[in-house]
PDB file of N, CA, C, O and CB in Angstrom:
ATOM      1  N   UNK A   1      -0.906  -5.238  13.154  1.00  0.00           N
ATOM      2  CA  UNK A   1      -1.444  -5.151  11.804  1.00  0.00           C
ATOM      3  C   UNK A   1      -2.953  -4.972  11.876  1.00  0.00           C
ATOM      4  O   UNK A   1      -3.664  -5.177  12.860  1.00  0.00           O
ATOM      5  CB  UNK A   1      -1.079  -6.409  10.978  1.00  0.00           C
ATOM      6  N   UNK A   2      -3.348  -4.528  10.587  1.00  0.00           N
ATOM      7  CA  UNK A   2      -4.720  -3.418  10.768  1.00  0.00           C
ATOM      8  C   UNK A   2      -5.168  -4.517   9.656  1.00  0.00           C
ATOM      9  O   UNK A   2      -4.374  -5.114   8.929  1.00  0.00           O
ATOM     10  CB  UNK A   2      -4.655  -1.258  10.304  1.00  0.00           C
ATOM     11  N   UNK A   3      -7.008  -4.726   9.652  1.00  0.00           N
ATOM     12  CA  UNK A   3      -7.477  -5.236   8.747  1.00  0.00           C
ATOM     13  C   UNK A   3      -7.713  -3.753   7.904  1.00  0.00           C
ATOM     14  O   UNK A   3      -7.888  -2.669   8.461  1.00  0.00           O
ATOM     15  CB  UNK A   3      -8.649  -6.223   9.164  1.00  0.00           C
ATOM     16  N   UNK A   4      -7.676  -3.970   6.523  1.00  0.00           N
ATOM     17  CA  UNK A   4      -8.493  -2.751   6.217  1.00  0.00           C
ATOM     18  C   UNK A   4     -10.210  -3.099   5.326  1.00  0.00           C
ATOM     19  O   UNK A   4     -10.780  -4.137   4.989  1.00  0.00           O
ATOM     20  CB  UNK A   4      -7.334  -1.753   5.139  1.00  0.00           C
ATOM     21  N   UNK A   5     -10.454  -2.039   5.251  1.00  0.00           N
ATOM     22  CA  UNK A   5     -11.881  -2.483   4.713  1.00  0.00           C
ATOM     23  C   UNK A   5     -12.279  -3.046   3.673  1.00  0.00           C
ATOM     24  O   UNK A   5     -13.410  -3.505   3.512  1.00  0.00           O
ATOM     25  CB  UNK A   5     -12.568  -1.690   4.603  1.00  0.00           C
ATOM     26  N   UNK A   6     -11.162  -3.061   2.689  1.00  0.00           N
ATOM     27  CA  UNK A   6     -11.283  -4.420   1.366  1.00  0.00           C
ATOM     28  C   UNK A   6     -11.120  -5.645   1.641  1.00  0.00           C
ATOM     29  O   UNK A   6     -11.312  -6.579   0.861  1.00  0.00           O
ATOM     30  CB  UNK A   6     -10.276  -4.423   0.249  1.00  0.00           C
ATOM     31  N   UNK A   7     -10.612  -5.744   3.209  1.00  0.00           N
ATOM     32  CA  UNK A   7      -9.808  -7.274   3.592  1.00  0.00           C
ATOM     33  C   UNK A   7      -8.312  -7.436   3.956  1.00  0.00           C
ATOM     34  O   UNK A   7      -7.834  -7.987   4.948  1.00  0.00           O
ATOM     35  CB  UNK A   7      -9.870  -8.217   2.354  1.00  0.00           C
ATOM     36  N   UNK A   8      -7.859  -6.996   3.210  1.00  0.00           N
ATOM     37  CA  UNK A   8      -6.306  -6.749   2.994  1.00  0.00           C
ATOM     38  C   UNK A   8      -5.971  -6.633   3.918  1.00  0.00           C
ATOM     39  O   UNK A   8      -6.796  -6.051   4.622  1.00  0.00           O
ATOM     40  CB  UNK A   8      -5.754  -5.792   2.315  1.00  0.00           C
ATOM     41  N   UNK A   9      -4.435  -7.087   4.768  1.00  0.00           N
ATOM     42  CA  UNK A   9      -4.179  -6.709   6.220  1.00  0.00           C
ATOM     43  C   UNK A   9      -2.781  -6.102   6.083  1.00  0.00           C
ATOM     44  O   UNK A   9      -1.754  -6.614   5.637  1.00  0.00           O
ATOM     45  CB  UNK A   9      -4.247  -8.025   7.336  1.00  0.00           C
ATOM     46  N   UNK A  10      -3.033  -4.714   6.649  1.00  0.00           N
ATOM     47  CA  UNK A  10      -2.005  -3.685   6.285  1.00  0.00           C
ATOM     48  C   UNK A  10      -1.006  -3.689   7.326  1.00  0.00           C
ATOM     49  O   UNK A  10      -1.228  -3.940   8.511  1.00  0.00           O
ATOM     50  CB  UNK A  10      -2.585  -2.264   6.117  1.00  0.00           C
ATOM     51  N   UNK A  11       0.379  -3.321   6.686  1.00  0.00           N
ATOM     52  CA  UNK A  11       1.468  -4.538   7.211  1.00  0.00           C
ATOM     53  C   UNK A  11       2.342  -3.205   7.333  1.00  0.00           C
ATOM     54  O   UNK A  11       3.395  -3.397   7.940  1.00  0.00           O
ATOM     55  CB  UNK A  11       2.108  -6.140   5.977  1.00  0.00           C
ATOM     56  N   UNK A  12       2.160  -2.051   6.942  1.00  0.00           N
ATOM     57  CA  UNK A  12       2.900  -0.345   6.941  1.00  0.00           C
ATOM     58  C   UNK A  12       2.101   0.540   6.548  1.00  0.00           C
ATOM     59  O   UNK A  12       1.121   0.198   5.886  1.00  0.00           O
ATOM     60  CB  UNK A  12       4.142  -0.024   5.976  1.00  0.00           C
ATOM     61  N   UNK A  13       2.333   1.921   6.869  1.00  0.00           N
ATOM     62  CA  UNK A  13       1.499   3.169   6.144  1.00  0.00           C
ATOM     63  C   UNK A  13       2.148   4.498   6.618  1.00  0.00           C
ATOM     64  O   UNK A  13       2.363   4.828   7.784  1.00  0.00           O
ATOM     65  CB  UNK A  13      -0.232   3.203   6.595  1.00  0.00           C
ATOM     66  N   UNK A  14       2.391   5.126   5.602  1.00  0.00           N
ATOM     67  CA  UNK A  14       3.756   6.032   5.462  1.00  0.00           C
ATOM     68  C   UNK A  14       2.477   7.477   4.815  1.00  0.00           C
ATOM     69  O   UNK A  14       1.397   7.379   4.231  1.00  0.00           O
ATOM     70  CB  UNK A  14       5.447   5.146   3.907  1.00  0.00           C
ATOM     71  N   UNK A  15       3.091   8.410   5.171  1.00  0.00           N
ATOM     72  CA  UNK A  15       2.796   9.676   4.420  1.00  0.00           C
ATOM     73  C   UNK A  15       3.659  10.262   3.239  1.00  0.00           C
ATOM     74  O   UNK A  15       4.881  10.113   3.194  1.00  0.00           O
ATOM     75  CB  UNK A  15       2.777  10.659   5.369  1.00  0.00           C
ATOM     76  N   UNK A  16       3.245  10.647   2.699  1.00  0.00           N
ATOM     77  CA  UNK A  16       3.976  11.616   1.803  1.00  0.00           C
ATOM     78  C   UNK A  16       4.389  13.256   2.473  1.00  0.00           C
ATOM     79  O   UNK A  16       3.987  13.769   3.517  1.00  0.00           O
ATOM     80  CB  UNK A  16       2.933  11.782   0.466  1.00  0.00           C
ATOM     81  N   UNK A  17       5.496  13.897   1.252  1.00  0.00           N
ATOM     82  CA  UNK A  17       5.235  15.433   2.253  1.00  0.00           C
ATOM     83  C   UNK A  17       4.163  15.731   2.081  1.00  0.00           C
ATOM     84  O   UNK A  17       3.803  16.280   3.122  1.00  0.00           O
ATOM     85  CB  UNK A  17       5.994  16.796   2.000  1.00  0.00           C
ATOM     86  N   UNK A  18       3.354  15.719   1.373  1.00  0.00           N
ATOM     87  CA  UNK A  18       1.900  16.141   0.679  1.00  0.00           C
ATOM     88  C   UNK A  18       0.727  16.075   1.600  1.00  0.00           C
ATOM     89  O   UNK A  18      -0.180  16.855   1.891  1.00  0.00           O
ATOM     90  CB  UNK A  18       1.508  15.162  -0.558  1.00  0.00           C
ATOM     91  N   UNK A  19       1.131  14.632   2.023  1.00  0.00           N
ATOM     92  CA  UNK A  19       0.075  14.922   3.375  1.00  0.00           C
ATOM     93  C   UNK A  19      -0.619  13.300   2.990  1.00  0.00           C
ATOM     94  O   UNK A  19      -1.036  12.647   3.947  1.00  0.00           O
ATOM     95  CB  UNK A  19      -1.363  16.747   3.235  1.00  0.00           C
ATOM     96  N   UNK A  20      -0.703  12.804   1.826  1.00  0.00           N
ATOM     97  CA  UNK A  20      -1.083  11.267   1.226  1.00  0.00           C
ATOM     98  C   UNK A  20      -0.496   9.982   2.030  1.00  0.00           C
ATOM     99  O   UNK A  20       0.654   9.723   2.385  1.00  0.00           O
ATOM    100  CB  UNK A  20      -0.448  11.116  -0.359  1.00  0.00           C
ATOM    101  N   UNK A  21      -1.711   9.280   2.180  1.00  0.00           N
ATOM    102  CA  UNK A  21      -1.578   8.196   3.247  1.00  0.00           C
ATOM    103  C   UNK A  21      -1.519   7.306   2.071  1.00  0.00           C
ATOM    104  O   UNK A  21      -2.288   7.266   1.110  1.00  0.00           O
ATOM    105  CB  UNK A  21      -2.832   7.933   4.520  1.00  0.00           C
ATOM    106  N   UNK A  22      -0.008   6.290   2.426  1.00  0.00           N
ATOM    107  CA  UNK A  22       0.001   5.000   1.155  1.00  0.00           C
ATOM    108  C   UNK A  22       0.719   4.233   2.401  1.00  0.00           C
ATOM    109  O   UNK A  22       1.551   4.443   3.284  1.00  0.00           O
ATOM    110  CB  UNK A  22       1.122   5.219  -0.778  1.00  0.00           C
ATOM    111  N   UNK A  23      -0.314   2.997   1.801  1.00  0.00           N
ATOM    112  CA  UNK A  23       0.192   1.884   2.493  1.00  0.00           C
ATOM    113  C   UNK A  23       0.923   0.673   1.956  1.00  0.00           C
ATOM    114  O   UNK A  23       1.116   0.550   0.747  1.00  0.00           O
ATOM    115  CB  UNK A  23      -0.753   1.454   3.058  1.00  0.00           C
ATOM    116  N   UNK A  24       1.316  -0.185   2.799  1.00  0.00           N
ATOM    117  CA  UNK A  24       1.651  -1.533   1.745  1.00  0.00           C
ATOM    118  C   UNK A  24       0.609  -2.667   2.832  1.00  0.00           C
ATOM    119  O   UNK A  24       0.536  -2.518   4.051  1.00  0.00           O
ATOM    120  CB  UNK A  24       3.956  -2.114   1.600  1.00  0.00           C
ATOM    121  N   UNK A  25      -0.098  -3.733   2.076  1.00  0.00           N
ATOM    122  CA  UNK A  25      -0.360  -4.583   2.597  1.00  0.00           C
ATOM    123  C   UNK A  25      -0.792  -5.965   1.843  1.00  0.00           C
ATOM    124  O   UNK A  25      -0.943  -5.945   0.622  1.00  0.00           O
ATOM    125  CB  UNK A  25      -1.068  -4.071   3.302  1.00  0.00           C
ATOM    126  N   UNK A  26      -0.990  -7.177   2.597  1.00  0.00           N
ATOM    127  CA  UNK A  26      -0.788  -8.212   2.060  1.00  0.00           C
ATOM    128  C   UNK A  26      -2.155  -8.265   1.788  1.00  0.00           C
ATOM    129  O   UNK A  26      -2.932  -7.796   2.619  1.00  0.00           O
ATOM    130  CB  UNK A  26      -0.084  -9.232   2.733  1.00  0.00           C
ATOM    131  N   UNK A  27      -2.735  -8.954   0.350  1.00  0.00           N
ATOM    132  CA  UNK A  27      -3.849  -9.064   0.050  1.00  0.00           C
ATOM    133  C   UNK A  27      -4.319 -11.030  -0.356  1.00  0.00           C
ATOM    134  O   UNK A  27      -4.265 -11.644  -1.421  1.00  0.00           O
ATOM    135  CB  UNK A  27      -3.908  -7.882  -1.148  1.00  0.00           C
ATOM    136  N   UNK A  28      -4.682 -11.409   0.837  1.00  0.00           N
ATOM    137  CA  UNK A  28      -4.730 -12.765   0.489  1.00  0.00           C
ATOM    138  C   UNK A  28      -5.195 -13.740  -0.467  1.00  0.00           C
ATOM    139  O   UNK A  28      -6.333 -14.083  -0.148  1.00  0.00           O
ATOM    140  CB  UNK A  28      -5.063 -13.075   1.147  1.00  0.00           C
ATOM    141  N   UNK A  29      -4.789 -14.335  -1.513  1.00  0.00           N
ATOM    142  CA  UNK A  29      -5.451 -15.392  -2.416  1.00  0.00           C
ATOM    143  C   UNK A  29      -5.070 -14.736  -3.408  1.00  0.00           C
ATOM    144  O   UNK A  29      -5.334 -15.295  -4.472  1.00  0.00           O
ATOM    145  CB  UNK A  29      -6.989 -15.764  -2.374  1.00  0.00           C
ATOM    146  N   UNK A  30      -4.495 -13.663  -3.500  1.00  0.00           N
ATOM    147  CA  UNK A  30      -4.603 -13.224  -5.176  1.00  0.00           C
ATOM    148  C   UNK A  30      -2.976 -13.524  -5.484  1.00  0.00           C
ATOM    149  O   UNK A  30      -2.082 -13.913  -4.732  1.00  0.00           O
ATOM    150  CB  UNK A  30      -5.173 -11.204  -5.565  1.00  0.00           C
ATOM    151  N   UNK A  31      -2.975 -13.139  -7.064  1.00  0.00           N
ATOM    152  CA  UNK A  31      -1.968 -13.635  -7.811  1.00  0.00           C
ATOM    153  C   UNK A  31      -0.509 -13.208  -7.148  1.00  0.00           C
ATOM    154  O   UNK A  31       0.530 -13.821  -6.902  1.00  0.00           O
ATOM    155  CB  UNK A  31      -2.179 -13.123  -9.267  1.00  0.00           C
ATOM    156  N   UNK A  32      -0.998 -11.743  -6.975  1.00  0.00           N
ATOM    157  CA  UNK A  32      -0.100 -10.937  -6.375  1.00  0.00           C
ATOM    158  C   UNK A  32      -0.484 -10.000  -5.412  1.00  0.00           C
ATOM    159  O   UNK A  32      -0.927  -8.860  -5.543  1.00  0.00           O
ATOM    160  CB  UNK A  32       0.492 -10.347  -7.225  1.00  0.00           C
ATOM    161  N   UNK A  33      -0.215 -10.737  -4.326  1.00  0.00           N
ATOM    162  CA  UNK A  33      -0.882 -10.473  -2.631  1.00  0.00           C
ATOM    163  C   UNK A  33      -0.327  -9.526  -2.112  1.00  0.00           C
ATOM    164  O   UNK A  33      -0.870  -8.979  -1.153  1.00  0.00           O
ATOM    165  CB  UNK A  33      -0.705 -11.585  -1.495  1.00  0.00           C
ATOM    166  N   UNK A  34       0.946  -9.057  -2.616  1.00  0.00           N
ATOM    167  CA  UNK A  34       1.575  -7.459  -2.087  1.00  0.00           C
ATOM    168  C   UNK A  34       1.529  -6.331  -2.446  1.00  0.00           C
ATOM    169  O   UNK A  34       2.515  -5.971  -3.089  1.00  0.00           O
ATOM    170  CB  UNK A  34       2.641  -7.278  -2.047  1.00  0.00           C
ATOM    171  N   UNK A  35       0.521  -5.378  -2.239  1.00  0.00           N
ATOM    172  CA  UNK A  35       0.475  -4.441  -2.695  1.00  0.00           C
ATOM    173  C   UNK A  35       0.794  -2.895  -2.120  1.00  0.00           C
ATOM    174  O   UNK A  35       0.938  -2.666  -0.918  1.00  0.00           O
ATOM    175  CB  UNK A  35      -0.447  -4.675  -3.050  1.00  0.00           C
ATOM    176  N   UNK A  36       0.863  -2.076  -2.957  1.00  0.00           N
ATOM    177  CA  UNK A  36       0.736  -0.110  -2.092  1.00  0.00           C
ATOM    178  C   UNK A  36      -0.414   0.290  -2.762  1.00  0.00           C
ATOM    179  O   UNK A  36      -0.602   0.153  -3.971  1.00  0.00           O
ATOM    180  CB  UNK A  36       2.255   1.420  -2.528  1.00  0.00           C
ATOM    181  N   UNK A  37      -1.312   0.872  -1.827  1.00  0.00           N
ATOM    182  CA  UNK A  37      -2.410   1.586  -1.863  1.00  0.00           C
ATOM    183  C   UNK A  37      -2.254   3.512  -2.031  1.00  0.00           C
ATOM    184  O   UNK A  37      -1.738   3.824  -0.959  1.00  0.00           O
ATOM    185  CB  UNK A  37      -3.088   1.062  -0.494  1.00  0.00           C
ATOM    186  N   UNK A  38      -2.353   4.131  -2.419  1.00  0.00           N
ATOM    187  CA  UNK A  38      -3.143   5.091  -2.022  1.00  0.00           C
ATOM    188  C   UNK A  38      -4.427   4.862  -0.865  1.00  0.00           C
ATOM    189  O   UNK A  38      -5.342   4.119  -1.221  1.00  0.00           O
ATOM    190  CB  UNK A  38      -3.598   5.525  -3.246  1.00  0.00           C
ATOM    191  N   UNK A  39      -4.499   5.488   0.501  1.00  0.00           N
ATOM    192  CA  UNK A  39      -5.720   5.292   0.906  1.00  0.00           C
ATOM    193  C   UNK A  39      -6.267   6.687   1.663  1.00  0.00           C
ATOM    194  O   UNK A  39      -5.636   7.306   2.519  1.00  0.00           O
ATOM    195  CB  UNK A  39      -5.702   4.017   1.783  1.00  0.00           C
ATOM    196  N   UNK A  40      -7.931   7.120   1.004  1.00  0.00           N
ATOM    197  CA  UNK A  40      -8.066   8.263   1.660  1.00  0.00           C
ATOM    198  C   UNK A  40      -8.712   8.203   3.552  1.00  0.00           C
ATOM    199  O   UNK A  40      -8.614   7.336   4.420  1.00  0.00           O
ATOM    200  CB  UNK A  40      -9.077   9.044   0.575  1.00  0.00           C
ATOM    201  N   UNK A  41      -9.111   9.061   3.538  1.00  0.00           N
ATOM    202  CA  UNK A  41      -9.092   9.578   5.232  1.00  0.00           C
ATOM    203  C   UNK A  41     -10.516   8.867   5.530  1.00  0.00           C
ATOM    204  O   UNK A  41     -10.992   8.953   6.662  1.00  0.00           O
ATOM    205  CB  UNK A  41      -9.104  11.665   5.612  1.00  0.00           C
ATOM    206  N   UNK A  42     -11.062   8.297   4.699  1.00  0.00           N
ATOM    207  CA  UNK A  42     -11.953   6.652   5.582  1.00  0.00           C
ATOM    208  C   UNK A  42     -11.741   5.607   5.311  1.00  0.00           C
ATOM    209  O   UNK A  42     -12.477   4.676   5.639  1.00  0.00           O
ATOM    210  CB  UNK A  42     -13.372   6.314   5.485  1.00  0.00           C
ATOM    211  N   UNK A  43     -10.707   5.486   4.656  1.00  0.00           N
ATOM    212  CA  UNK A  43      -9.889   3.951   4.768  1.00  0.00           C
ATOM    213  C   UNK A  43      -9.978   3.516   3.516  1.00  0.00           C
ATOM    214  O   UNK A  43      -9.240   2.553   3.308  1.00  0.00           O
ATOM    215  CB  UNK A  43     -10.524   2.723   5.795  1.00  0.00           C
ATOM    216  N   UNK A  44     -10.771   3.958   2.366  1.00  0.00           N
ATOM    217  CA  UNK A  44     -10.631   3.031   1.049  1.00  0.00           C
ATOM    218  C   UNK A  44      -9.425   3.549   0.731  1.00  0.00           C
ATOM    219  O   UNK A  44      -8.821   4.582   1.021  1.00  0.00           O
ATOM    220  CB  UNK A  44     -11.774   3.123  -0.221  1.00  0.00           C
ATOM    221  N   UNK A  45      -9.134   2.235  -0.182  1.00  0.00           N
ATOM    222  CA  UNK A  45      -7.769   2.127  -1.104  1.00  0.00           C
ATOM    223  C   UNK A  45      -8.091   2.881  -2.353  1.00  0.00           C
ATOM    224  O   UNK A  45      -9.132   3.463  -2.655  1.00  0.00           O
ATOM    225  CB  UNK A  45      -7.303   0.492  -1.532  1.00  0.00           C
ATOM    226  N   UNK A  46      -7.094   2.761  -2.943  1.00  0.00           N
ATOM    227  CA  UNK A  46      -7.284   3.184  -4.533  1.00  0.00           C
ATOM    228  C   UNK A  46      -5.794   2.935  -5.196  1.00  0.00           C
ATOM    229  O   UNK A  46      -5.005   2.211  -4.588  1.00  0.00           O
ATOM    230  CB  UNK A  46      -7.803   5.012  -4.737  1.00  0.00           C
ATOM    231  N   UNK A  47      -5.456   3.474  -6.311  1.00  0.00           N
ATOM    232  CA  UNK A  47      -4.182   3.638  -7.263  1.00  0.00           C
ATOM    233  C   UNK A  47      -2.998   2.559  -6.460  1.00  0.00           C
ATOM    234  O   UNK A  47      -2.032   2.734  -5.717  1.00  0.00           O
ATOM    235  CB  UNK A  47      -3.577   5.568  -7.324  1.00  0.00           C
ATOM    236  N   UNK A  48      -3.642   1.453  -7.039  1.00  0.00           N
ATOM    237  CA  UNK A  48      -2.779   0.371  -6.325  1.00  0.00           C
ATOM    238  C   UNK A  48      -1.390   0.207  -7.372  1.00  0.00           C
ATOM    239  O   UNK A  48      -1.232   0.718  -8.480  1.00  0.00           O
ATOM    240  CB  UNK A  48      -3.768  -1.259  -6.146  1.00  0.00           C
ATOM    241  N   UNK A  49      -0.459  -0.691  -6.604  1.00  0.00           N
ATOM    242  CA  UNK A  49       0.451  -1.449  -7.611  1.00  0.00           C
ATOM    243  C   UNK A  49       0.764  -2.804  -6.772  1.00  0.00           C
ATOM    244  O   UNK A  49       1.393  -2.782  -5.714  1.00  0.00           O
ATOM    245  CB  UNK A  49       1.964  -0.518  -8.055  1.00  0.00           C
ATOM    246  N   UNK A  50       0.379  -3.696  -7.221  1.00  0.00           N
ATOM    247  CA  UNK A  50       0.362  -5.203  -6.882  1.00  0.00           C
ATOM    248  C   UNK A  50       2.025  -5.535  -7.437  1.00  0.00           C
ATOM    249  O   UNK A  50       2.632  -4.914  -8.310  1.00  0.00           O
ATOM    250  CB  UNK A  50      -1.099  -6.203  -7.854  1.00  0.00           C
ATOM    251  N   UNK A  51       2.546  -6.785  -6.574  1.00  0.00           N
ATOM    252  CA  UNK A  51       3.553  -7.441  -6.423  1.00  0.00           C
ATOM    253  C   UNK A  51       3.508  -9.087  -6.144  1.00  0.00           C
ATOM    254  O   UNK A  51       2.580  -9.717  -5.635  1.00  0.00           O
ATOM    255  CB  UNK A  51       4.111  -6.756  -5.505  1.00  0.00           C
ATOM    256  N   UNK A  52       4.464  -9.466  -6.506  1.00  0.00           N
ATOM    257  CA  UNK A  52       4.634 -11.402  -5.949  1.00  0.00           C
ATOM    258  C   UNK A  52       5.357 -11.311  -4.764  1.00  0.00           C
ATOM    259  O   UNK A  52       5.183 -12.217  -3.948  1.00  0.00           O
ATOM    260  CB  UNK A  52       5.705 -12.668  -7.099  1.00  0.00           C
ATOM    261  N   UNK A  53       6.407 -10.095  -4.398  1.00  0.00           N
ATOM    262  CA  UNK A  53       6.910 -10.320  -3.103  1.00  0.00           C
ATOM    263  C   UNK A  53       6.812  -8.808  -2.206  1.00  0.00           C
ATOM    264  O   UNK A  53       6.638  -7.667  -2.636  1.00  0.00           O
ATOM    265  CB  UNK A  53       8.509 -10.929  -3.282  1.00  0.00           C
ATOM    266  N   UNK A  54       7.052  -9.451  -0.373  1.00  0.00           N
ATOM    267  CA  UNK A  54       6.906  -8.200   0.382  1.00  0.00           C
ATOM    268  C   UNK A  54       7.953  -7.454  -0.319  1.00  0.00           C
ATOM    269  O   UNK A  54       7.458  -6.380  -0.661  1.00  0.00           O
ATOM    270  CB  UNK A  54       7.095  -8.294   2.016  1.00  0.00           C
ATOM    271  N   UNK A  55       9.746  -7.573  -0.859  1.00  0.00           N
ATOM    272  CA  UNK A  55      10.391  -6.927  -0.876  1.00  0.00           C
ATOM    273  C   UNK A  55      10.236  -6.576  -2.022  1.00  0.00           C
ATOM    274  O   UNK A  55      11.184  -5.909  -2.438  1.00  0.00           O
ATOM    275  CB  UNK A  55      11.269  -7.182  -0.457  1.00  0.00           C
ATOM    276  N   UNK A  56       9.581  -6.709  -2.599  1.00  0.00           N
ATOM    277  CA  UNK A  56       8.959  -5.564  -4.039  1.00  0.00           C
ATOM    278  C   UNK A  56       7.793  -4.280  -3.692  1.00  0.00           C
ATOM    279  O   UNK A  56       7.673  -3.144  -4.152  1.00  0.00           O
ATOM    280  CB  UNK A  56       7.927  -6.712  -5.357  1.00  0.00           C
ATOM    281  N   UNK A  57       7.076  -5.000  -2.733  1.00  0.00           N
ATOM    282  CA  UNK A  57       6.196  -4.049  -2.623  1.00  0.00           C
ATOM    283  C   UNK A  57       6.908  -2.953  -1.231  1.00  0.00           C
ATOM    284  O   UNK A  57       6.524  -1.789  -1.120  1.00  0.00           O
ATOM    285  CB  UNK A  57       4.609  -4.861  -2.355  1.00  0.00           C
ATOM    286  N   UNK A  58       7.552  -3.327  -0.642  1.00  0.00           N
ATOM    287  CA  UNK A  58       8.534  -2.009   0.543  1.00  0.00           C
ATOM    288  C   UNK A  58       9.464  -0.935  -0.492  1.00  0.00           C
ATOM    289  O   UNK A  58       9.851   0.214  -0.280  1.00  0.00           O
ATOM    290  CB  UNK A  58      10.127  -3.077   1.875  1.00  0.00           C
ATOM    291  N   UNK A  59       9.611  -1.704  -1.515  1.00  0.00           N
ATOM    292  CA  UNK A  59      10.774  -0.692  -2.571  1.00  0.00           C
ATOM    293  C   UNK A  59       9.878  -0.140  -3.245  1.00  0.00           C
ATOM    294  O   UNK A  59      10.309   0.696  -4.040  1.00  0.00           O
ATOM    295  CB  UNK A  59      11.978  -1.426  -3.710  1.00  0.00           C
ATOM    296  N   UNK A  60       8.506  -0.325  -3.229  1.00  0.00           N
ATOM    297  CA  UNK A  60       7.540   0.345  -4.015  1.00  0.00           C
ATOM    298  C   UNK A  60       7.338   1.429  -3.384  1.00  0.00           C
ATOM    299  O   UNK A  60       7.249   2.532  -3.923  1.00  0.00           O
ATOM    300  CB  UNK A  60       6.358  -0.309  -4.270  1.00  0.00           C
ATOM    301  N   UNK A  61       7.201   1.092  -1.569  1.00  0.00           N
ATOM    302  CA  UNK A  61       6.322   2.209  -0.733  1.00  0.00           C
ATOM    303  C   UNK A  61       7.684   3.582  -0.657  1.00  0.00           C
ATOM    304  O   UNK A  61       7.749   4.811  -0.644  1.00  0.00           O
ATOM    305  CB  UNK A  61       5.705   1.399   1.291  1.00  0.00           C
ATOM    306  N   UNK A  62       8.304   2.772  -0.635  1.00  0.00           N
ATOM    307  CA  UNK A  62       9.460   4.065  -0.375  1.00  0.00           C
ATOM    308  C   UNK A  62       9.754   4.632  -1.676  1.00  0.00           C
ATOM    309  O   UNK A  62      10.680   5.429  -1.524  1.00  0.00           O
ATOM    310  CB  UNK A  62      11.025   3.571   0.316  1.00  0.00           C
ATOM    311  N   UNK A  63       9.411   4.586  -2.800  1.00  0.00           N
ATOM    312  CA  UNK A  63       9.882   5.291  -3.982  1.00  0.00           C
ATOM    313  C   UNK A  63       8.239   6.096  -3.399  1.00  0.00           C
ATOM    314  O   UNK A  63       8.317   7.275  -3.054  1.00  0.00           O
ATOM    315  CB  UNK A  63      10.244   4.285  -5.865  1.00  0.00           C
ATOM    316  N   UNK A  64       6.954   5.445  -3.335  1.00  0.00           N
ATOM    317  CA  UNK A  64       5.976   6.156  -3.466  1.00  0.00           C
ATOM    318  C   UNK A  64       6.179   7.480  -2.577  1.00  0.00           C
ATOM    319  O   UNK A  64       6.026   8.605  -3.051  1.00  0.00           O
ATOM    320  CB  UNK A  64       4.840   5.352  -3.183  1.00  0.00           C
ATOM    321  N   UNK A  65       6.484   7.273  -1.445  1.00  0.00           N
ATOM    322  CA  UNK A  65       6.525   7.876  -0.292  1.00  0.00           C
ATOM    323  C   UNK A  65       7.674   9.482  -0.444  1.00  0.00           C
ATOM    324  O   UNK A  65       7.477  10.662  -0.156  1.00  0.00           O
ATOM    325  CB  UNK A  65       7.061   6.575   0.810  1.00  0.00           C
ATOM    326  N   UNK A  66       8.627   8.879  -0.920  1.00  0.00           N
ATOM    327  CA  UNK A  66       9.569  10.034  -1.626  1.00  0.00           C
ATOM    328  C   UNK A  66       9.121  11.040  -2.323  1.00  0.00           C
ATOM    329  O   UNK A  66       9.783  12.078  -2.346  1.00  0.00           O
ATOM    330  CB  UNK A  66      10.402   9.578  -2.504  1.00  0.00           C
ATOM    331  N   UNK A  67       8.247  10.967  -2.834  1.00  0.00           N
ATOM    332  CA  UNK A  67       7.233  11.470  -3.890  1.00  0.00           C
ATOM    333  C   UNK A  67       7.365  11.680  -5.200  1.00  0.00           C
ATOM    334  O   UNK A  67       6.922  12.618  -5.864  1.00  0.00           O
ATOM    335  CB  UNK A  67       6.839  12.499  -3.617  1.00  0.00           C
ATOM    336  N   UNK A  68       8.301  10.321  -5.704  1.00  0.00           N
ATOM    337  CA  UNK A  68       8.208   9.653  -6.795  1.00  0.00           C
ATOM    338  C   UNK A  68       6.813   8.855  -6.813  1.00  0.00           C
ATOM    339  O   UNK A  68       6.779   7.634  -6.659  1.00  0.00           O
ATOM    340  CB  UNK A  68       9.409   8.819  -6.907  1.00  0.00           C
ATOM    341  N   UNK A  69       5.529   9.734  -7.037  1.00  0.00           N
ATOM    342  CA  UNK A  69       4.331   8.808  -6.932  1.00  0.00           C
ATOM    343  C   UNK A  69       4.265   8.039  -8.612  1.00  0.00           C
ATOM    344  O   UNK A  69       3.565   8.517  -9.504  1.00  0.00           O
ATOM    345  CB  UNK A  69       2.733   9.874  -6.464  1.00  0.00           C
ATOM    346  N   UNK A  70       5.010   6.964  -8.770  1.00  0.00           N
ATOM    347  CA  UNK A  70       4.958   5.837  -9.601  1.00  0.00           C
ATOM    348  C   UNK A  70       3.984   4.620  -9.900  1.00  0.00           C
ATOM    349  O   UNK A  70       4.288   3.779 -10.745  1.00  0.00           O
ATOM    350  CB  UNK A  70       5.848   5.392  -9.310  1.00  0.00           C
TER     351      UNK A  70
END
């Protein structure tokens, strides 16, 4: 597992066909610590969707990843 540069410690990271790097990773202390990122090609995040559990946020990455970008 990768720290990334908000903190967050990224726990998967999948492409799209598109070529879009989205990750899922755990974001510590907050309400809802599981999230998928969008992240571009120097590491910031963006167009998040936060979760209460890992198995919300893996059913997230794989709808994202499909390219149901939701």
């Amino acid at each position: 597992m990768q720290v990334l540069r908000n903190g967050a410690v990224r726990v998967d990271e999948r492409r799209t066909i598109r070529g879009e790097i989205l990750v899922l990773a755990y974001w510590e202390g907050r309400d809802l610590p599981w999230v998928t990122w969008r992240m571009d090609g120097e590491g910031h995040c963006y167009w998040g969707h936060y979760f209460k559990t890992l198995a919300e946020a893996a059913q997230n990455l794989e709808v994202r990843v499909g390219g149901n970008l939701v």
